[in-house]
PDB file of N, CA, C, O and CB in Angstrom:
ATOM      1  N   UNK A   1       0.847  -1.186   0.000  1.00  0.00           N
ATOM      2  CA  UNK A   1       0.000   0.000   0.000  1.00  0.00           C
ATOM      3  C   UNK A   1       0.888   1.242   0.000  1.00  0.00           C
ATOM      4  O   UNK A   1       1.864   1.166   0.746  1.00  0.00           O
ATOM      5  CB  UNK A   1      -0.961   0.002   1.227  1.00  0.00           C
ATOM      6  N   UNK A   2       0.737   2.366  -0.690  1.00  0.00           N
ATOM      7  CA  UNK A   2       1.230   3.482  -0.834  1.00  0.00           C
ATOM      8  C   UNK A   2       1.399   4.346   0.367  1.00  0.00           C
ATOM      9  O   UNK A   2       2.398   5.040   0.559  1.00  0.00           O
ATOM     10  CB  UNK A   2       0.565   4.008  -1.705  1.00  0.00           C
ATOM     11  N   UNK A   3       0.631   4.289   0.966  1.00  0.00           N
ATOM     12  CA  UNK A   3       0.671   5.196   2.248  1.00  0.00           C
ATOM     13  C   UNK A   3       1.607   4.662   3.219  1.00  0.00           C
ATOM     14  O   UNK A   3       2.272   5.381   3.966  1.00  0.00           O
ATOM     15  CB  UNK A   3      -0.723   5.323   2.958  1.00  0.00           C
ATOM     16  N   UNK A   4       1.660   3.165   3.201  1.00  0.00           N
ATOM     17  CA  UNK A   4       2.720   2.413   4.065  1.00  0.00           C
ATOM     18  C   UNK A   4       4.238   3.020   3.869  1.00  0.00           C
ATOM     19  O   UNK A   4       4.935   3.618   4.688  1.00  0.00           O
ATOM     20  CB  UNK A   4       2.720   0.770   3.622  1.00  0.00           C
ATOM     21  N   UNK A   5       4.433   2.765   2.892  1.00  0.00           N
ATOM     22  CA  UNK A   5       5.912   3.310   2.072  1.00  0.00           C
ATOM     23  C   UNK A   5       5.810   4.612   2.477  1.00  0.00           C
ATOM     24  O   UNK A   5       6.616   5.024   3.311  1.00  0.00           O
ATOM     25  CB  UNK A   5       6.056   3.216   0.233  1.00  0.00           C
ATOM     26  N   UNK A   6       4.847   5.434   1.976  1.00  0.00           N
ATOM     27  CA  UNK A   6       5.377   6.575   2.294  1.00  0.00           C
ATOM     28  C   UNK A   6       5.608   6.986   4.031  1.00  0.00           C
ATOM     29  O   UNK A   6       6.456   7.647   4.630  1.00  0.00           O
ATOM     30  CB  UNK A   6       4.474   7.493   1.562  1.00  0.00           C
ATOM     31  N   UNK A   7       4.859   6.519   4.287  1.00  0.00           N
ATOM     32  CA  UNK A   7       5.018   6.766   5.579  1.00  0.00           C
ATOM     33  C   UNK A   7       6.490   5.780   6.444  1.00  0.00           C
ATOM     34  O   UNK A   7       7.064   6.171   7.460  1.00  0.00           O
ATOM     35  CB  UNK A   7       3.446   6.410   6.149  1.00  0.00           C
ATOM     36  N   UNK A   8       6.686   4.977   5.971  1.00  0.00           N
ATOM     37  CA  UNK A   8       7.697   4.611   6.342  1.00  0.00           C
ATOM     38  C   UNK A   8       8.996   5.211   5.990  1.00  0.00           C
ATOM     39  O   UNK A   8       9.937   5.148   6.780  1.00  0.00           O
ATOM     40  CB  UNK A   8       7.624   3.591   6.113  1.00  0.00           C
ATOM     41  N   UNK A   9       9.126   5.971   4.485  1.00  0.00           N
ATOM     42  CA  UNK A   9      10.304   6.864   3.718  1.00  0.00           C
ATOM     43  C   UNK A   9       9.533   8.094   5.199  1.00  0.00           C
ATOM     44  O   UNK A   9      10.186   7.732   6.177  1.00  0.00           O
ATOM     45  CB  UNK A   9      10.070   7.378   1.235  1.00  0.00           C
ATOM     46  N   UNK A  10       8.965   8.754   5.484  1.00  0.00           N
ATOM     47  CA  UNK A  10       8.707   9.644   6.678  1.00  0.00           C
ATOM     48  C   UNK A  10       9.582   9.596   8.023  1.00  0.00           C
ATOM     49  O   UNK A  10      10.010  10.525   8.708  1.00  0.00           O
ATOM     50  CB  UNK A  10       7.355   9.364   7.076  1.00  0.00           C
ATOM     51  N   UNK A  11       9.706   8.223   8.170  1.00  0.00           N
ATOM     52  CA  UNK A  11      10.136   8.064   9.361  1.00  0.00           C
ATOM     53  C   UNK A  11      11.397   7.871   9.160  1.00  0.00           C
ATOM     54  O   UNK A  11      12.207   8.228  10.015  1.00  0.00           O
ATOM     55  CB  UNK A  11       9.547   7.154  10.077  1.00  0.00           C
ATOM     56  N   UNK A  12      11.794   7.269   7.988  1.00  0.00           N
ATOM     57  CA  UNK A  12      12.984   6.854   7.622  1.00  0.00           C
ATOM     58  C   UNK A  12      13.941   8.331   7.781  1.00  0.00           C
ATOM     59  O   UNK A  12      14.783   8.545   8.652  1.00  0.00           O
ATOM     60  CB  UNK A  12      12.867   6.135   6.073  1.00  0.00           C
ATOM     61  N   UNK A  13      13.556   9.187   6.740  1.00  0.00           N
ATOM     62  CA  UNK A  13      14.021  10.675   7.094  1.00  0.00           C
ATOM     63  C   UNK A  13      14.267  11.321   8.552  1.00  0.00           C
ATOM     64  O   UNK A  13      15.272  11.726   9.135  1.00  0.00           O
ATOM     65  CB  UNK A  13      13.021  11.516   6.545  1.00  0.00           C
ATOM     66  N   UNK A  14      13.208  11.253   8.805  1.00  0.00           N
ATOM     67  CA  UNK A  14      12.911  12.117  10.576  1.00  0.00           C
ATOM     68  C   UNK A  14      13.757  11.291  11.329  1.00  0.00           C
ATOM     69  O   UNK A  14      14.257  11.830  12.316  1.00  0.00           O
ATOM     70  CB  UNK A  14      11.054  12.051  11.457  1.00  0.00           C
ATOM     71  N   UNK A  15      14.058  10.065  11.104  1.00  0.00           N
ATOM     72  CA  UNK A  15      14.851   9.099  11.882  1.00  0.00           C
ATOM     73  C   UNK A  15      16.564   9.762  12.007  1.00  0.00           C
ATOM     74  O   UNK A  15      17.205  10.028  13.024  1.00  0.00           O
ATOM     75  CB  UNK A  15      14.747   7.472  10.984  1.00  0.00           C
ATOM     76  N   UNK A  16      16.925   9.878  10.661  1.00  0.00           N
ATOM     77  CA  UNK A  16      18.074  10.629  10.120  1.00  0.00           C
ATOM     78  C   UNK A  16      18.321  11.636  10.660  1.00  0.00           C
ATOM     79  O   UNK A  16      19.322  11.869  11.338  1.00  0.00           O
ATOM     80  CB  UNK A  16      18.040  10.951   8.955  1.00  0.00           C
ATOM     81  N   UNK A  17      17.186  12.554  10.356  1.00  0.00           N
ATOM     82  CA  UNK A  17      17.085  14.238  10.770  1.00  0.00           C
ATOM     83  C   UNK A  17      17.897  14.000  12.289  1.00  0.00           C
ATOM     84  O   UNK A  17      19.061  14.257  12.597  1.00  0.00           O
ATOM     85  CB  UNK A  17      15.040  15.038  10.966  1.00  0.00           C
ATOM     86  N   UNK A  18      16.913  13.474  12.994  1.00  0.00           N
ATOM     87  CA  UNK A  18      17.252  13.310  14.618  1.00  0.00           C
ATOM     88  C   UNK A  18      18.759  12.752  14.752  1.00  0.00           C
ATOM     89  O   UNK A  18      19.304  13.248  15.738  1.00  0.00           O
ATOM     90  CB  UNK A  18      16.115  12.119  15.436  1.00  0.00           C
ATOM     91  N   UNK A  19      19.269  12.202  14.313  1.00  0.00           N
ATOM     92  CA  UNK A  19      20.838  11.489  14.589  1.00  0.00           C
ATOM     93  C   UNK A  19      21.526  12.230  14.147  1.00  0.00           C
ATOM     94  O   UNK A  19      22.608  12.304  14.730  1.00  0.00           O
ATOM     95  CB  UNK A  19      21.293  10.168  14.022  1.00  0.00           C
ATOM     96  N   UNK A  20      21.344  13.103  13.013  1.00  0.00           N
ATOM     97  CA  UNK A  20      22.558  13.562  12.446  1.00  0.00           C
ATOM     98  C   UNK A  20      22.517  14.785  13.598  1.00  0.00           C
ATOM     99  O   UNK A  20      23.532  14.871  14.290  1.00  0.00           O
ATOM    100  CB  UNK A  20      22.556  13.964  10.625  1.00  0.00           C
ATOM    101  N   UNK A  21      21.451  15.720  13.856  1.00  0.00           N
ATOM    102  CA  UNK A  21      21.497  16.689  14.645  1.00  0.00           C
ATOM    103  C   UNK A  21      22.177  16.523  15.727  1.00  0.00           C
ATOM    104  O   UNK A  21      23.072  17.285  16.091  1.00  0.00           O
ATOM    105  CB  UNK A  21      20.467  17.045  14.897  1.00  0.00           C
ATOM    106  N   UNK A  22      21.636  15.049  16.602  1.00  0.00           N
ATOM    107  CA  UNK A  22      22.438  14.555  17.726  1.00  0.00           C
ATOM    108  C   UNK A  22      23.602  14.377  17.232  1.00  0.00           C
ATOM    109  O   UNK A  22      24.472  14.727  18.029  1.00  0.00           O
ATOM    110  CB  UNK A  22      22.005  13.378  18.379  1.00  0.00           C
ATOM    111  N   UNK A  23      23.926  14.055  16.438  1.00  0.00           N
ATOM    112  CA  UNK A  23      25.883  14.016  15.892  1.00  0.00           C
ATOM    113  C   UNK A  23      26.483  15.452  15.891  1.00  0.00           C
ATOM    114  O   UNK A  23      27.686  15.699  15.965  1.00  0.00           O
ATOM    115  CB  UNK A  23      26.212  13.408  13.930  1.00  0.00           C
ATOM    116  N   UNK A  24      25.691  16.170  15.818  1.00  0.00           N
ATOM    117  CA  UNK A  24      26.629  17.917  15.481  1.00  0.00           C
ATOM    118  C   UNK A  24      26.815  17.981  16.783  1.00  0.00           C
ATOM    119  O   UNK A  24      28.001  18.177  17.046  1.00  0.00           O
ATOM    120  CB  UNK A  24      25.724  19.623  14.739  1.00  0.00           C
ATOM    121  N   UNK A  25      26.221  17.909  17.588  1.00  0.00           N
ATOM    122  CA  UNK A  25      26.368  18.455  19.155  1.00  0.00           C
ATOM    123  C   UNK A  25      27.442  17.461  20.063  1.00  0.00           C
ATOM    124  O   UNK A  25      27.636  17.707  21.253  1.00  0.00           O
ATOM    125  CB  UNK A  25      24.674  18.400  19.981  1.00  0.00           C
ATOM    126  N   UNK A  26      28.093  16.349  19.390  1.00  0.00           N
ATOM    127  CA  UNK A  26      29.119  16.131  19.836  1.00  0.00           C
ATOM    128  C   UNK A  26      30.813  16.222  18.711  1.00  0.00           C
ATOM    129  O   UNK A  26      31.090  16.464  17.537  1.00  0.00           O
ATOM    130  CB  UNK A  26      28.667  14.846  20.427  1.00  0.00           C
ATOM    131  N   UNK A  27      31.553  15.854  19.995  1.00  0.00           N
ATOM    132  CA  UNK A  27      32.863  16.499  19.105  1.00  0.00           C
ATOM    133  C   UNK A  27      32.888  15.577  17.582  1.00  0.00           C
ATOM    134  O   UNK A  27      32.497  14.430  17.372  1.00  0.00           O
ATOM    135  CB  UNK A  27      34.643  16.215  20.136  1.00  0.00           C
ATOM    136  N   UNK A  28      33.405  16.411  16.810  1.00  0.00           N
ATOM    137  CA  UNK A  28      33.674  15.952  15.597  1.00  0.00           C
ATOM    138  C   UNK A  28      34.470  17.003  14.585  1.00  0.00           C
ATOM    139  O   UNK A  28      34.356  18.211  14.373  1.00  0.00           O
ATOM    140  CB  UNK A  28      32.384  15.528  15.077  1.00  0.00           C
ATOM    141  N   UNK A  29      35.657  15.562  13.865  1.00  0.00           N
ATOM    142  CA  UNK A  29      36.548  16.801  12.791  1.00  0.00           C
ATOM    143  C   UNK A  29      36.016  17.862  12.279  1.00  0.00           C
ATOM    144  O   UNK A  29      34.793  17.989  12.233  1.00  0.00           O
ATOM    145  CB  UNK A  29      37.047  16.333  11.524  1.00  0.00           C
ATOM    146  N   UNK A  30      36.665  18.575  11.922  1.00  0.00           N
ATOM    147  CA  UNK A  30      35.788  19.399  10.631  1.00  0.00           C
ATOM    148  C   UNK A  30      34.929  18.623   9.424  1.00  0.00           C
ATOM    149  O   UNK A  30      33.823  18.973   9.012  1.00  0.00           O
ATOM    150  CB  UNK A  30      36.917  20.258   9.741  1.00  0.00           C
ATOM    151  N   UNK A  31      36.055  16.986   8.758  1.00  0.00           N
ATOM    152  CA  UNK A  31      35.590  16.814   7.977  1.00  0.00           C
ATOM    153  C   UNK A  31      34.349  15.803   8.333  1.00  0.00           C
ATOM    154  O   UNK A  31      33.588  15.210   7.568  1.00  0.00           O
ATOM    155  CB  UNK A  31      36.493  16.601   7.192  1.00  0.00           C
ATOM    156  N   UNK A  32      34.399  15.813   9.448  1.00  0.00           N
ATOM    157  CA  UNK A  32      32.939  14.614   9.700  1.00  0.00           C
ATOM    158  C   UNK A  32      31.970  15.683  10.102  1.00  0.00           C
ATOM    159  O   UNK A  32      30.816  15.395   9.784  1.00  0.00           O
ATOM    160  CB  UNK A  32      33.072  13.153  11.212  1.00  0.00           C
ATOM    161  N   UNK A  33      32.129  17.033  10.815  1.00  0.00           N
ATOM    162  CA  UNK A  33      31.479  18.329  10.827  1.00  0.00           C
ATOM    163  C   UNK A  33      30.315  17.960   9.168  1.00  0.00           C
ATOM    164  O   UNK A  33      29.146  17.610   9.002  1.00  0.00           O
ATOM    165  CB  UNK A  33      32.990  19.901  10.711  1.00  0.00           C
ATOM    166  N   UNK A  34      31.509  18.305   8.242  1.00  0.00           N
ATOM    167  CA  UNK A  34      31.003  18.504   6.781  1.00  0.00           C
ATOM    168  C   UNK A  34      30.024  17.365   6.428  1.00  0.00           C
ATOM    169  O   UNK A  34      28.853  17.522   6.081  1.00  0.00           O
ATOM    170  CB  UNK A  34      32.255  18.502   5.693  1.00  0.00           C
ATOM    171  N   UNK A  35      30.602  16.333   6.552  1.00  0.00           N
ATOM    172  CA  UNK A  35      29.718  15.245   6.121  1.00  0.00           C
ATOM    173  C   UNK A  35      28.394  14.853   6.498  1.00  0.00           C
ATOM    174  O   UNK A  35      27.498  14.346   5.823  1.00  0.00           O
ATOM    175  CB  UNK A  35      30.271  14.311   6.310  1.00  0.00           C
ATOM    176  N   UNK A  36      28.434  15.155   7.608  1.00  0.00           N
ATOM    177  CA  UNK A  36      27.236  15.270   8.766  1.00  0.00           C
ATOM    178  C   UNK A  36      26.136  16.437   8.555  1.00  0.00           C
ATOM    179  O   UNK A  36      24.909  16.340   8.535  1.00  0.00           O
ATOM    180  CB  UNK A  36      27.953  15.595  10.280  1.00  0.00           C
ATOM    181  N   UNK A  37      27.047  17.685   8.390  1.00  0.00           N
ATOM    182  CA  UNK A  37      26.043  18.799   7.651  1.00  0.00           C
ATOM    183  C   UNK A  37      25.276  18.805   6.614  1.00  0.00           C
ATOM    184  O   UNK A  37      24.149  19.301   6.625  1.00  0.00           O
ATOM    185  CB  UNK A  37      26.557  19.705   7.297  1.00  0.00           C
ATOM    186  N   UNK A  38      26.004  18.055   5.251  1.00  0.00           N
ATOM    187  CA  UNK A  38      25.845  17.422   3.882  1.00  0.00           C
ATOM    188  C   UNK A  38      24.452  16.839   4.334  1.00  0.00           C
ATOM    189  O   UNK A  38      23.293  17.240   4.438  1.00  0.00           O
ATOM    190  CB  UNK A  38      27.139  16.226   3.320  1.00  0.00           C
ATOM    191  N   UNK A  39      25.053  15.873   4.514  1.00  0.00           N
ATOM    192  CA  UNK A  39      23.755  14.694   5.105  1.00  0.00           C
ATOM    193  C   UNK A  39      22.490  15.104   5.659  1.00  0.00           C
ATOM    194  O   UNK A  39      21.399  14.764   5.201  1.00  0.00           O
ATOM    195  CB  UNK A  39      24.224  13.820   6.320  1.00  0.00           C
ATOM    196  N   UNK A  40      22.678  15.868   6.690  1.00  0.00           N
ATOM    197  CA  UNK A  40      21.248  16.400   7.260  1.00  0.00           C
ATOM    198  C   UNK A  40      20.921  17.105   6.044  1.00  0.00           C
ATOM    199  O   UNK A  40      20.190  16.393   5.356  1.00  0.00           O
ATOM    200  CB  UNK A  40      21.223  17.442   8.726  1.00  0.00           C
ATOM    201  N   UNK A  41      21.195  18.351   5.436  1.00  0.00           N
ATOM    202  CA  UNK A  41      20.663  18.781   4.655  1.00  0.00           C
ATOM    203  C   UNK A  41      19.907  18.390   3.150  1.00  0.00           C
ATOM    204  O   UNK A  41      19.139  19.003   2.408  1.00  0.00           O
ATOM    205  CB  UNK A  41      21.325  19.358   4.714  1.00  0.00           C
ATOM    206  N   UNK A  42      20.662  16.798   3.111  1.00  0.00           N
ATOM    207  CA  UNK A  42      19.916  16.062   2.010  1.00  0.00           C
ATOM    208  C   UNK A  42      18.941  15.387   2.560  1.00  0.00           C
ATOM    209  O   UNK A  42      17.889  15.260   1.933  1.00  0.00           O
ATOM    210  CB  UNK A  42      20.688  15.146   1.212  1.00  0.00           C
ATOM    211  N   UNK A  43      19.097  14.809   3.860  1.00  0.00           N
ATOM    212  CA  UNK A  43      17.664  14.665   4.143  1.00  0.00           C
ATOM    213  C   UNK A  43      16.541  15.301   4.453  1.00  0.00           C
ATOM    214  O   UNK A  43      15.373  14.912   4.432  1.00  0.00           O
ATOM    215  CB  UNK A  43      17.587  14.166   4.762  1.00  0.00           C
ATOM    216  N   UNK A  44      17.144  16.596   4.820  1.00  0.00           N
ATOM    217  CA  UNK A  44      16.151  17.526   4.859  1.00  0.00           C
ATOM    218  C   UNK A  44      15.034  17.820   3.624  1.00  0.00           C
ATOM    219  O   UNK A  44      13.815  17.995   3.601  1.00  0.00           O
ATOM    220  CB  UNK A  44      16.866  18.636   5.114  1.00  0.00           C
ATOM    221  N   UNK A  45      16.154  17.778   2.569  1.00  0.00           N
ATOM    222  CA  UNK A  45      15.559  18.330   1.535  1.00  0.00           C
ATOM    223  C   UNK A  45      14.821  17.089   1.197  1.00  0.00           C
ATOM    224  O   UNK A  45      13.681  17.359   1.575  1.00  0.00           O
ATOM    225  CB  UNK A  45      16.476  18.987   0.464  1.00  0.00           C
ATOM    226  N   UNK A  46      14.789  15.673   0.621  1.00  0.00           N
ATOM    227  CA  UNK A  46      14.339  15.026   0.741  1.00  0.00           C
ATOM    228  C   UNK A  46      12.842  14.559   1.402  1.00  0.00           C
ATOM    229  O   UNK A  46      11.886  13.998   0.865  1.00  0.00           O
ATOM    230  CB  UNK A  46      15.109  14.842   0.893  1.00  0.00           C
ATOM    231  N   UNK A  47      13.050  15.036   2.817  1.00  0.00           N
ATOM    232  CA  UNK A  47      11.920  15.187   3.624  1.00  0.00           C
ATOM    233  C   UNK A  47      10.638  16.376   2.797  1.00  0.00           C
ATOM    234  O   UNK A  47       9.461  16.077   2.597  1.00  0.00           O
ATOM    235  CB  UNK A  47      12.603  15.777   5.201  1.00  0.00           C
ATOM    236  N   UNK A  48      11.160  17.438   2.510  1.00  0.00           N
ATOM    237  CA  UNK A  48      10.393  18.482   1.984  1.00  0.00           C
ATOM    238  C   UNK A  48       9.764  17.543   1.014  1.00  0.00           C
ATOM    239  O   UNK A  48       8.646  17.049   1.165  1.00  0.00           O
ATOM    240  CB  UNK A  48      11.176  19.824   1.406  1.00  0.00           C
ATOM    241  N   UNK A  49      10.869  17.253  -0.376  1.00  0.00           N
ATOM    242  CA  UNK A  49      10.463  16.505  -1.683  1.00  0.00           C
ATOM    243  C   UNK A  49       9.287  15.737  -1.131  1.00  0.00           C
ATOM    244  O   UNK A  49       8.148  16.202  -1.115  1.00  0.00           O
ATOM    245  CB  UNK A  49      11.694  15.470  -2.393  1.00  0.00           C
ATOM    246  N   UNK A  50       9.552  14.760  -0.762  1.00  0.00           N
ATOM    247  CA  UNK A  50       8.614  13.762   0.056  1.00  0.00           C
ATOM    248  C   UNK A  50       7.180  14.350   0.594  1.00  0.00           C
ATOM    249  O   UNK A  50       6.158  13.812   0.167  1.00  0.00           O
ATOM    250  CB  UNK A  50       9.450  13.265   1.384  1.00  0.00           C
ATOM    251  N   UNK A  51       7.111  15.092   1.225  1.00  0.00           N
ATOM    252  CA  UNK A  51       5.850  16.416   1.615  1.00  0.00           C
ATOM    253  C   UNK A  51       5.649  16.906   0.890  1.00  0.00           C
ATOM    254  O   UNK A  51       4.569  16.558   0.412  1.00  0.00           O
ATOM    255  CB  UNK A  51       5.913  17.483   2.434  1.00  0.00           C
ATOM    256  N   UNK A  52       6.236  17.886   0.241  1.00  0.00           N
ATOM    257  CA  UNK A  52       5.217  18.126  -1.402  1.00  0.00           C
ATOM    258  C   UNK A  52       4.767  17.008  -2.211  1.00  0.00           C
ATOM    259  O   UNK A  52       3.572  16.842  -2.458  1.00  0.00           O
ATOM    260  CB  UNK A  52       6.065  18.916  -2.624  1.00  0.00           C
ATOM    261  N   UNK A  53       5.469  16.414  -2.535  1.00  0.00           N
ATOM    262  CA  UNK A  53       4.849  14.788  -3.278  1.00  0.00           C
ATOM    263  C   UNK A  53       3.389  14.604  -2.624  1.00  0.00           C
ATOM    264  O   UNK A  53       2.305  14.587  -3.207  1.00  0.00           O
ATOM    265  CB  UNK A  53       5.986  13.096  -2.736  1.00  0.00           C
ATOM    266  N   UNK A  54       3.656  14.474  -1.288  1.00  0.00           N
ATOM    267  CA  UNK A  54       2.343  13.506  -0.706  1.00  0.00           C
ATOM    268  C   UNK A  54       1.484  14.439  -0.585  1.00  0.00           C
ATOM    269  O   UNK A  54       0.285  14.199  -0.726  1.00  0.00           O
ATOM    270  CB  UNK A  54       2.446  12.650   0.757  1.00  0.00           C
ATOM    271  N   UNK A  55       1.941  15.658  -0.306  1.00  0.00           N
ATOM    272  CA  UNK A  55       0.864  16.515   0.147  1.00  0.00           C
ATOM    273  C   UNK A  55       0.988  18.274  -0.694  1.00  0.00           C
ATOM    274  O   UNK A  55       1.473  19.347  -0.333  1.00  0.00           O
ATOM    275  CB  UNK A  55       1.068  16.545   2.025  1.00  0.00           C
ATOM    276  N   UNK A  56       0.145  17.715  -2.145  1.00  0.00           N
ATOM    277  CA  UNK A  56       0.777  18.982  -2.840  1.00  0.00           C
ATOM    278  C   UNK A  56      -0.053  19.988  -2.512  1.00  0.00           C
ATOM    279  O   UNK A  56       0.159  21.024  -3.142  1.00  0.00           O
ATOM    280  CB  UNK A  56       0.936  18.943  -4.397  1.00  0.00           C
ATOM    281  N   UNK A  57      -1.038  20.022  -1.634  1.00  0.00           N
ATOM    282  CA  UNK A  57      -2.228  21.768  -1.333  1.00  0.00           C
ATOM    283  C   UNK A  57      -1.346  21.690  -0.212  1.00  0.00           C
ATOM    284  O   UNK A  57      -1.295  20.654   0.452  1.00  0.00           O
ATOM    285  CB  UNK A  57      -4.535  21.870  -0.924  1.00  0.00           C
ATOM    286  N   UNK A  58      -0.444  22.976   0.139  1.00  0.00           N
ATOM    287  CA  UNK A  58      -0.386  23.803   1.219  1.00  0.00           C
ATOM    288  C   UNK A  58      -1.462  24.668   2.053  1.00  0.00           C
ATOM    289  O   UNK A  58      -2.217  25.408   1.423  1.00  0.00           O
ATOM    290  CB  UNK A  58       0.371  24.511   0.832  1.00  0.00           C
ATOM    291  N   UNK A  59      -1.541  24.594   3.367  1.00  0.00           N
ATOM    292  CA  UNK A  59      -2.405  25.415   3.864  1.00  0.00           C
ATOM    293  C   UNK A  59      -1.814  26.155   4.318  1.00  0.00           C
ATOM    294  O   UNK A  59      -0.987  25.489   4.941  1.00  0.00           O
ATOM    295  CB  UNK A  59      -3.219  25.082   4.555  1.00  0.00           C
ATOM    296  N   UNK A  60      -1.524  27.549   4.550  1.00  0.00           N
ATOM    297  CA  UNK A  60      -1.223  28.505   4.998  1.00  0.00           C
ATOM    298  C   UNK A  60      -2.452  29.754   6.024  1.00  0.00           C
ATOM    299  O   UNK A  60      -3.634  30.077   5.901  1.00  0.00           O
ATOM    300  CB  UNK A  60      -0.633  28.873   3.793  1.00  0.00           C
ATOM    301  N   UNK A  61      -1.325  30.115   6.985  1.00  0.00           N
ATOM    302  CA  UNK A  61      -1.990  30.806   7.580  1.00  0.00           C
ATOM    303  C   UNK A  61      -2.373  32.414   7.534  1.00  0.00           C
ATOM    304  O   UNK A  61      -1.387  32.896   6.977  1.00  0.00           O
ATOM    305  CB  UNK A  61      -1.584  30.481   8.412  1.00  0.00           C
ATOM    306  N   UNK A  62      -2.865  33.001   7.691  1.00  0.00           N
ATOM    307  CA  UNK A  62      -2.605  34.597   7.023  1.00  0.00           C
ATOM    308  C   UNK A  62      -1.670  35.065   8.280  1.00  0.00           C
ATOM    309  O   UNK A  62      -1.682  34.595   9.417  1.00  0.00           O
ATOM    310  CB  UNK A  62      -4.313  35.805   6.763  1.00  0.00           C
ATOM    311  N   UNK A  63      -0.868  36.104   7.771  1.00  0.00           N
ATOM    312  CA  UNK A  63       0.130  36.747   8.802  1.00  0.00           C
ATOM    313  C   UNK A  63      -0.844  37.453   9.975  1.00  0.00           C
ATOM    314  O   UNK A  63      -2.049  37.697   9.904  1.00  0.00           O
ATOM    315  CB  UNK A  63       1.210  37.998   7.978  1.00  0.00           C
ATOM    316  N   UNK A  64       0.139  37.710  11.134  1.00  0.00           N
ATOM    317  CA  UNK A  64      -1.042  38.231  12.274  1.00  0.00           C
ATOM    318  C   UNK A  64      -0.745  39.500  11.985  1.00  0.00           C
ATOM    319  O   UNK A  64      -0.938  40.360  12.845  1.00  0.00           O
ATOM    320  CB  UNK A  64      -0.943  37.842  14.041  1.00  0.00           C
ATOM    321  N   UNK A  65      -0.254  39.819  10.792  1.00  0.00           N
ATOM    322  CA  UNK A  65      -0.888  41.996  10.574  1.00  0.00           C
ATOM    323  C   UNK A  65      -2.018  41.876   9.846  1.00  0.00           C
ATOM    324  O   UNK A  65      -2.829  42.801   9.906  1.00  0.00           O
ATOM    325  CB  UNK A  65       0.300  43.422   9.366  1.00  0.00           C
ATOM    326  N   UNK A  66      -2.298  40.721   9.019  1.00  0.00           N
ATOM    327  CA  UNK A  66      -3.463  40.497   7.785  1.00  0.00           C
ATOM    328  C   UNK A  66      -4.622  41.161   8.740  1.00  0.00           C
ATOM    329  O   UNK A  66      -4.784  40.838   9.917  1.00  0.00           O
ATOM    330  CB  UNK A  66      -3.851  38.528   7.170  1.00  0.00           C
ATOM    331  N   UNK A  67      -5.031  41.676   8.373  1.00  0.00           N
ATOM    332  CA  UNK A  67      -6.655  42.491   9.063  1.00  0.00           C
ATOM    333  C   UNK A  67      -7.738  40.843   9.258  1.00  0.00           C
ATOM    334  O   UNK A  67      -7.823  39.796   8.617  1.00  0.00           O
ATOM    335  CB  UNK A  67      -7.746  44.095   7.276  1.00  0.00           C
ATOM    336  N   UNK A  68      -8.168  41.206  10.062  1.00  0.00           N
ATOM    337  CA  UNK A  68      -9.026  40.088  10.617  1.00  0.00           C
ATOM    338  C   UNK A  68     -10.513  39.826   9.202  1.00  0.00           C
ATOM    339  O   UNK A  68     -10.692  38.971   8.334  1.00  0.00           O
ATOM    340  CB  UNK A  68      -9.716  40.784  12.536  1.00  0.00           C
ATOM    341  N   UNK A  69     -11.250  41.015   9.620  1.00  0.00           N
ATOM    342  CA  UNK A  69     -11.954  41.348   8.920  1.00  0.00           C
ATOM    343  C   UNK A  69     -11.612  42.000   7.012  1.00  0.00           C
ATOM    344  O   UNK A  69     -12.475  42.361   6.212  1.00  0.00           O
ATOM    345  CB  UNK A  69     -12.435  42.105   9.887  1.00  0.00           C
ATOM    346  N   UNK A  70     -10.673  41.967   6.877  1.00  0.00           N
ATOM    347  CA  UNK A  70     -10.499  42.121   5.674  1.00  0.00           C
ATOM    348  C   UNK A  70     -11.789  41.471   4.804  1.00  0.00           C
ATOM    349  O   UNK A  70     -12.403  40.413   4.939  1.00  0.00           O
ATOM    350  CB  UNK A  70      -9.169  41.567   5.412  1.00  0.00           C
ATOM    351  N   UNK A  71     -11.943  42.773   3.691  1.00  0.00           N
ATOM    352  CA  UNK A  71     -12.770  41.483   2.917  1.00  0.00           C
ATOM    353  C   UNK A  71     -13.936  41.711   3.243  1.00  0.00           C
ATOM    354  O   UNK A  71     -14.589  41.789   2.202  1.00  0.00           O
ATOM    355  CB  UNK A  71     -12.466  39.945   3.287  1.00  0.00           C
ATOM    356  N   UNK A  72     -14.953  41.953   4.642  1.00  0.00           N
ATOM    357  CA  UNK A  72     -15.967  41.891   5.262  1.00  0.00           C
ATOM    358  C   UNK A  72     -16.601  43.087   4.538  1.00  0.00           C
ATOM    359  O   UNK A  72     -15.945  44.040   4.116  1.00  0.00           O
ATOM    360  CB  UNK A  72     -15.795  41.864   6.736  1.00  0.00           C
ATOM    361  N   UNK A  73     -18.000  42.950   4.426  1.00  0.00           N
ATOM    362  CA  UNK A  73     -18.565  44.418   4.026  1.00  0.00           C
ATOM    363  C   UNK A  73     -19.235  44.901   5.211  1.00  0.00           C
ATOM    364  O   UNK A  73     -19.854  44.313   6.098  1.00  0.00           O
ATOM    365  CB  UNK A  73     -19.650  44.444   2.743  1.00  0.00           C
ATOM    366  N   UNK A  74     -18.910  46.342   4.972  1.00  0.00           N
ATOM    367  CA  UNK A  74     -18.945  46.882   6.429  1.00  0.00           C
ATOM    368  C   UNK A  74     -20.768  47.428   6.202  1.00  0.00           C
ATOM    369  O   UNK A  74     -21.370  47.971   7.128  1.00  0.00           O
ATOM    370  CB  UNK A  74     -17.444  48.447   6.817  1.00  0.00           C
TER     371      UNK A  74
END
């Protein structure tokens, strides 16, 4: 089933996300620094890819200057 996979590539990512972050916060070369940075950021991006894929309508919120009533006829 489709939703299985995807949801498992979900966790698979977020799984990543979480370790590599926990890896920056301990000591490491510069070049495992780099590699580690690399990495999160491809899974990051990945993660996004993956979320737009599954879920291409964004909902957005209006900014809190947007007038409440905008729009309303007075």
């Amino acid at each position: 089933m489709m939703i299985d996979e995807d949801i498992a590539r979900f966790r698979a990512h977020r799984n990543n996300i979480h370790r590599y972050r926990r890896l920056l916060k301990t000591r490491l070369s510069d070049l495992e620094r780099q590699f580690i940075e690399r990495r999160l950021s491809e899974e990051s991006s990945a993660l996004e890819a993956l979320t737009s894929e599954t879920f291409p309508i964004a909902l957005t919120m209006p900014s809190p200057d947007f007038p409440a009533n905008a729009g309303a006829a007075s």
